[in-house]
C-alpha positions as CSV (number, residue, x, y, z in Angstrom):
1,X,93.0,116.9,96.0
2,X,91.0,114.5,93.8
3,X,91.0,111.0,93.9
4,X,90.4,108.0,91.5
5,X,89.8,104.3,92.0
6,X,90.3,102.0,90.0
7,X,89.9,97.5,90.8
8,X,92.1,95.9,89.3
9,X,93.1,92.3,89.6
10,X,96.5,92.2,91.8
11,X,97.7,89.8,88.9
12,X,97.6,92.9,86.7
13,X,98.9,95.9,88.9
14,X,102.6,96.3,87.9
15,X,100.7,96.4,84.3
16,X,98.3,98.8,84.8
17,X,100.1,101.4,87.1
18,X,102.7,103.1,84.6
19,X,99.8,103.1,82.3
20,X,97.1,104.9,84.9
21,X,100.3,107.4,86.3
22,X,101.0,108.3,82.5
23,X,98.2,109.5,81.4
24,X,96.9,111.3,84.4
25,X,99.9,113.3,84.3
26,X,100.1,114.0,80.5
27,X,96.4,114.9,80.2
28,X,97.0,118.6,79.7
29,X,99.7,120.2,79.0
30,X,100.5,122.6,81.8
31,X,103.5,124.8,82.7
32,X,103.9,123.5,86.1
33,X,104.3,119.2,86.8
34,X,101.7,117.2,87.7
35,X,103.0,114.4,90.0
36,X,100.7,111.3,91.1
37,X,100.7,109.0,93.2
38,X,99.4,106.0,93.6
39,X,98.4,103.9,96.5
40,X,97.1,100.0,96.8
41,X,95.3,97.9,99.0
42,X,92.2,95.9,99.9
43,X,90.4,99.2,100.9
44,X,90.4,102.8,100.9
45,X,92.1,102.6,104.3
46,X,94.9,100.4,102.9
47,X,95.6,102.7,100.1
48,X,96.5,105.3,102.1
């Protein structure tokens, strides 16, 4: 499990999401899928 946070303006999330879940699953290639997901919110609390 590893996590990443990222602010970003809320004006700017339906932007930057696609753009943050590409990459981080088509940094390597691998045999097997790597899904993301990604949670928002104020805090760490509301992200999850």
């Amino acid at each position: 499990h590893d996590e990443l946070v990222f602010d970003v303006h809320n004006a700017e999330l339906e932007k930057i999401q696609p753009m943050i879940k590409y990459e981080m699953e088509n940094a390597f290639i691998m045999d097997v899928p790597l899904e993301i997901e990604i949670g928002t919110g104020k805090n760490w609390l509301e992200a999850h």
